[in-house]
Backbone as a printed PyTorch tensor [residue, N CA C, xyz], in Angstrom:
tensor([[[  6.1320,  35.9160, -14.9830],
         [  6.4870,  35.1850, -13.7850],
         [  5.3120,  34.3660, -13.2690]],

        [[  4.0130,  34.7380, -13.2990],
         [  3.1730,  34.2640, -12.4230],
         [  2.5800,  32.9280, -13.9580]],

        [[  3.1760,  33.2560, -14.7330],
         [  2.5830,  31.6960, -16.5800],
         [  3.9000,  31.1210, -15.7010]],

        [[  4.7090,  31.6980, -15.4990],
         [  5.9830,  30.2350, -14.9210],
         [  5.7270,  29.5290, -14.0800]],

        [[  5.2130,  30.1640, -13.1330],
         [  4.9040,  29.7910, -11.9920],
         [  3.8320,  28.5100, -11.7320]],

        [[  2.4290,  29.5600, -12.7190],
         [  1.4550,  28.1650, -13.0100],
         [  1.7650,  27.5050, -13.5190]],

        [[  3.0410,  27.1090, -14.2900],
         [  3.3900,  25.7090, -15.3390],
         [  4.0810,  24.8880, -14.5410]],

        [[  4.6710,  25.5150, -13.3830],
         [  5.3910,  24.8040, -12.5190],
         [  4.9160,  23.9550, -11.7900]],

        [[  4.0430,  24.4010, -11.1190],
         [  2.8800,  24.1610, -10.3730],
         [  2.0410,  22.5130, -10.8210]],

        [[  1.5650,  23.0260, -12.4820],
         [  1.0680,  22.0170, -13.1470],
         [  1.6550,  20.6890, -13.4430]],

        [[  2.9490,  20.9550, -13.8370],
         [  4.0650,  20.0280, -13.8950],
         [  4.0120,  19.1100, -12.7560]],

        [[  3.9700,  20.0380, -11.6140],
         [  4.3250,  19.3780, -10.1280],
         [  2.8880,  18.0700,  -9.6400]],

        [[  1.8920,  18.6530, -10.0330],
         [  0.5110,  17.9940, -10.0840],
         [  0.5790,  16.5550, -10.8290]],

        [[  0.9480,  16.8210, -12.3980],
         [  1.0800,  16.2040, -13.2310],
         [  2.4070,  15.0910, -12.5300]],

        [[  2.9950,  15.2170, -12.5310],
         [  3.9980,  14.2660, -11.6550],
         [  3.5980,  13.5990, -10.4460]],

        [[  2.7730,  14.0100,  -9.3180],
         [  2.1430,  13.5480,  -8.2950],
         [  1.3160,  12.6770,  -8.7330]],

        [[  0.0540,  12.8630,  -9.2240],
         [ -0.7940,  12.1790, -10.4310],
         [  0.0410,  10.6280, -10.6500]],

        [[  1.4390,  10.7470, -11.9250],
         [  1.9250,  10.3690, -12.3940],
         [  2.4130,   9.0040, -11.5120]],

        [[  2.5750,   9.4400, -10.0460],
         [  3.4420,   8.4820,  -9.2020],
         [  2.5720,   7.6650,  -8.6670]],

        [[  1.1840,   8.8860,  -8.3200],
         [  0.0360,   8.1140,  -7.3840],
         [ -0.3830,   6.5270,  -8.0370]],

        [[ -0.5930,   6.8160,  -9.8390],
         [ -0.8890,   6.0060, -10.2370],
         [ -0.7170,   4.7260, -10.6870]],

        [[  0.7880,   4.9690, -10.2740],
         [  1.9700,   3.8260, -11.1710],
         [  2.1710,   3.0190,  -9.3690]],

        [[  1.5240,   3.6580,  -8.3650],
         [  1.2870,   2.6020,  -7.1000],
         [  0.0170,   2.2610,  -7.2800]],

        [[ -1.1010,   2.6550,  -7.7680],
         [ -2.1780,   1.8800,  -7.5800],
         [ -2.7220,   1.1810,  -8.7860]],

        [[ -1.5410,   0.9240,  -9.8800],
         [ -1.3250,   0.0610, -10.7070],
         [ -1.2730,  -1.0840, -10.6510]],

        [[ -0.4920,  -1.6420,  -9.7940],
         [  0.1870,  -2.6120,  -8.8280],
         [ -0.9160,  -3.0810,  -7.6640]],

        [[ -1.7940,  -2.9230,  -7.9450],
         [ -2.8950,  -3.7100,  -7.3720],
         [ -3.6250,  -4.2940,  -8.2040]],

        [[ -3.1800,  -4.4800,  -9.3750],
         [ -4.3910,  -5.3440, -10.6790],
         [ -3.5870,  -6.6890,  -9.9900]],

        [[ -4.5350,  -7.3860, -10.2630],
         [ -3.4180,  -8.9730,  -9.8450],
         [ -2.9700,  -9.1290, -10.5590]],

        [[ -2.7910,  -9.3680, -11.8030],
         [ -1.3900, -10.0380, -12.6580],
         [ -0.0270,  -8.8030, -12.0550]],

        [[  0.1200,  -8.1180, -11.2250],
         [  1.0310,  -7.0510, -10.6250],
         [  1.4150,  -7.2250,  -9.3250]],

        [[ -0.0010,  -8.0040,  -8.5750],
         [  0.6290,  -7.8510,  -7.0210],
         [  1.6860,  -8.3920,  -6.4760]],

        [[  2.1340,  -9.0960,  -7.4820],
         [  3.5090,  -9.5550,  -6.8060],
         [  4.8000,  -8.8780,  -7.0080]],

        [[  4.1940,  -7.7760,  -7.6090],
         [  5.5420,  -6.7740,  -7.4850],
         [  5.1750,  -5.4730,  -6.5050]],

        [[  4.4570,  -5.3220,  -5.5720],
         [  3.6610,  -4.3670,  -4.5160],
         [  5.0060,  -4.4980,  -3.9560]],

        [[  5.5470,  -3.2580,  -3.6710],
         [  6.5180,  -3.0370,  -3.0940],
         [  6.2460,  -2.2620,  -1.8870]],

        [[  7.0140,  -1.8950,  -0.5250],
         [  6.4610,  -1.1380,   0.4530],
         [  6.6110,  -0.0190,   0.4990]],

        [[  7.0350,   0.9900,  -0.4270],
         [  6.8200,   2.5140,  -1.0800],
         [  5.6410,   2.4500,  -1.8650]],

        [[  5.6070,   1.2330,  -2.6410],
         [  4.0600,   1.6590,  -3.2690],
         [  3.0720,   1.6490,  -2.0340]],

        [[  2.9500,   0.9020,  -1.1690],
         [  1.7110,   0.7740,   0.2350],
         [  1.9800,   2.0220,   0.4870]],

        [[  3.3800,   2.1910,   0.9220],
         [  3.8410,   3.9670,   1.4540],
         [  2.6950,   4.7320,   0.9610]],

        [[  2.7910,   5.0600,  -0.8740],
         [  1.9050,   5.4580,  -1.4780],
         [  0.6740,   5.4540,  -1.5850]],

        [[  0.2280,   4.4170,  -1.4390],
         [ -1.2850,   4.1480,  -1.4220],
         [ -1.7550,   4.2340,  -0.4560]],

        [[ -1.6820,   4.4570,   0.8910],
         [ -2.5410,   4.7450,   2.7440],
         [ -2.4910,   5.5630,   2.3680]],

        [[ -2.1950,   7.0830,   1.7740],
         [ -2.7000,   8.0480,   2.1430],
         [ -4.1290,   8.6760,   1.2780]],

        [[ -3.7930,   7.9430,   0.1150],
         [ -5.1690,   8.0790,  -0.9600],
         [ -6.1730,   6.8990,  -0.2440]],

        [[ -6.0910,   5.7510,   0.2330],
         [ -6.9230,   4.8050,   1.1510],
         [ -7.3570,   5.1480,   2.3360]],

        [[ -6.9940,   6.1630,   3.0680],
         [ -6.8910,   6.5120,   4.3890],
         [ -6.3580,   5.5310,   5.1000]],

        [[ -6.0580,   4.4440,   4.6640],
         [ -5.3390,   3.6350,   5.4920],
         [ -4.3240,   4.3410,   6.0490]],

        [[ -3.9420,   3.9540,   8.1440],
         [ -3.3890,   4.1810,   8.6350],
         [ -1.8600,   3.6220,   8.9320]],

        [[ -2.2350,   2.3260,   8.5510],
         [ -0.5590,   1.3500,   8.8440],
         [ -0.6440,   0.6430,   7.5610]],

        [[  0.5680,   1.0010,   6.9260],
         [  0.6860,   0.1140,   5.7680],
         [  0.9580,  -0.8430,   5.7190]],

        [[  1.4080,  -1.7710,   6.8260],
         [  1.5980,  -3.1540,   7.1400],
         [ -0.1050,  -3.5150,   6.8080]],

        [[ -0.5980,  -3.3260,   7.1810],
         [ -2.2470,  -3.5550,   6.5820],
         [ -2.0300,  -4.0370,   5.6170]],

        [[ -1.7990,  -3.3750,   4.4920],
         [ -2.0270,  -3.1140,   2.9490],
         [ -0.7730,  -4.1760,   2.6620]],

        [[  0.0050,  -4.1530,   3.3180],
         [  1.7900,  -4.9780,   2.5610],
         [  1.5940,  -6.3220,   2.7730]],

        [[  1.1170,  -6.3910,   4.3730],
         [  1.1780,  -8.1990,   4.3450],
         [ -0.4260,  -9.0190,   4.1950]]])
């Protein structure tokens, strides 16, 4: 139970990871014109940015 548990866990990391990165992808410029406002969503909290209108417009 507790190998299930840590794989779960890892998985869950591995997926967070997975999402964080595929928003701060989308800041290479040949990309920014597909910056969507879930990716900003995404990215203030790894930026500390507070308002993602910052980051969007």
């Amino acid at each position: 139970q507790v190998l299930d548990r840590l794989i779960l866990e890892y998985k869950e990391v591995l997926s967070s990871i997975d999402s964080n990165l595929e928003s701060l992808s989308k800041l290479a410029p040949e990309y920014i014109t597909n910056l969507s406002q879930q990716d900003v969503v995404n990215i203030c909290p790894m930026t500390k940015i507070d308002d993602s209108n910052l980051l969007y417009e």
